[in-house]
N, C-alpha and C positions, 0 to 999 in steps of 0.2 A: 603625146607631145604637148595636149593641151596645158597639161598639169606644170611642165617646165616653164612656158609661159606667163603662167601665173604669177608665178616665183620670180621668174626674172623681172616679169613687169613690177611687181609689187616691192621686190627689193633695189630695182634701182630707181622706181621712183622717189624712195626710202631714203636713200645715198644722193640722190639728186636735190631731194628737199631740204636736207643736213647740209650739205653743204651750198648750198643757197642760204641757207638762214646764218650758218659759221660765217659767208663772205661779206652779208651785207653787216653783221654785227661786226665783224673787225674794220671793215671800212668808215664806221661808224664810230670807232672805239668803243663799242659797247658788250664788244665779248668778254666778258668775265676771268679771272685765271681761274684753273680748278682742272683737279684731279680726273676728272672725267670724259669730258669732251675737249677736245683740240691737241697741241702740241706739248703733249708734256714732257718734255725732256730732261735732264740733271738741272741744263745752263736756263730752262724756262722755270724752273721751280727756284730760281733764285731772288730772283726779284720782278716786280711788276714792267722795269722798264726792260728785260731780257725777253719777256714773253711777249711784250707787244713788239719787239723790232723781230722777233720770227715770225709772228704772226702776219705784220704785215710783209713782209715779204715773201711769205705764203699765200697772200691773199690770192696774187691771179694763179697760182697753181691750183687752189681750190676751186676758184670758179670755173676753170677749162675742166678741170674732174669733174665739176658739175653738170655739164652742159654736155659731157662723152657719157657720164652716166643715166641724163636724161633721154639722150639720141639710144641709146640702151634701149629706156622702157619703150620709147614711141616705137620700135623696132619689135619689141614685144606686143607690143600692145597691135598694131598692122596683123603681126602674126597672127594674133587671137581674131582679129575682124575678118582677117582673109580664111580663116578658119579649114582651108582644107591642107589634109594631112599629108601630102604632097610637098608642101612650102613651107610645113612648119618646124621641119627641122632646117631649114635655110634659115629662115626669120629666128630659131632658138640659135645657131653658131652666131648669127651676125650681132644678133642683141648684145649675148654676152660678152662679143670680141669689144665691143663698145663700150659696156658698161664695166666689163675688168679693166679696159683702158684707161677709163676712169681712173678705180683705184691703183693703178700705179702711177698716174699723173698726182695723186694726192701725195702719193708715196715721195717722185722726186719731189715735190714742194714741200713735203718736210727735210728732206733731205738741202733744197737750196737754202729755208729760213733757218736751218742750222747751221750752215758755214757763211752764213754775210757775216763781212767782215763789223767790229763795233768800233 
């Protein structure tokens, strides 16, 4: 169970620091538009001021995905410390239920900066 662990710790710390770094760059106005990271949708690939009015209205759904996905790793990461095999599939469901929560919190907040109204 250690090995699970790992992985969860390492991927939602992963997910956690992404989106720490997505929120403070859009509350900044300094996340970039691009094909790669963030909301790209038909209505965001149209123009600069489409992407930033989803963006920021995405903004605090990204940071609550951030902060369920970090409660994730620390979850993980307890697991690993407390290290016996007894409790680490406790600490492997709890992590994950955390850190998946996460990404569907990211999930509704695209779904909300898609339907604000313009």
């Amino acid at each position: 169970m250690s090995r699970d662990l790992v992985v969860l710790f390492l991927g939602f710390t992963l997910g956690a620091l992404l989106c720490l770094v997505q929120y403070v760059l859009i509350r900044l106005r300094r996340w970039p538009r691009n094909p790669y990271i963030g909301i790209a949708l038909r209505i965001t690939r149209d123009s600069d001021d489409a992407w930033w009015q989803v963006h920021h209205a995405a903004a605090p759904w990204i940071g609550w995905a951030g902060l369920s996905a970090a409660f994730g790793a620390l979850l993980a990461a307890c697991g690993l410390w407390v290290g016996e095999p007894e409790s680490a599939g406790a600490f492997s469901t709890a992590s994950a239920v955390f850190g998946y929560a996460g990404v569907a919190i990211y999930w509704l907040g695209v779904k909300a900066g898609h339907r604000r109204p313009r």
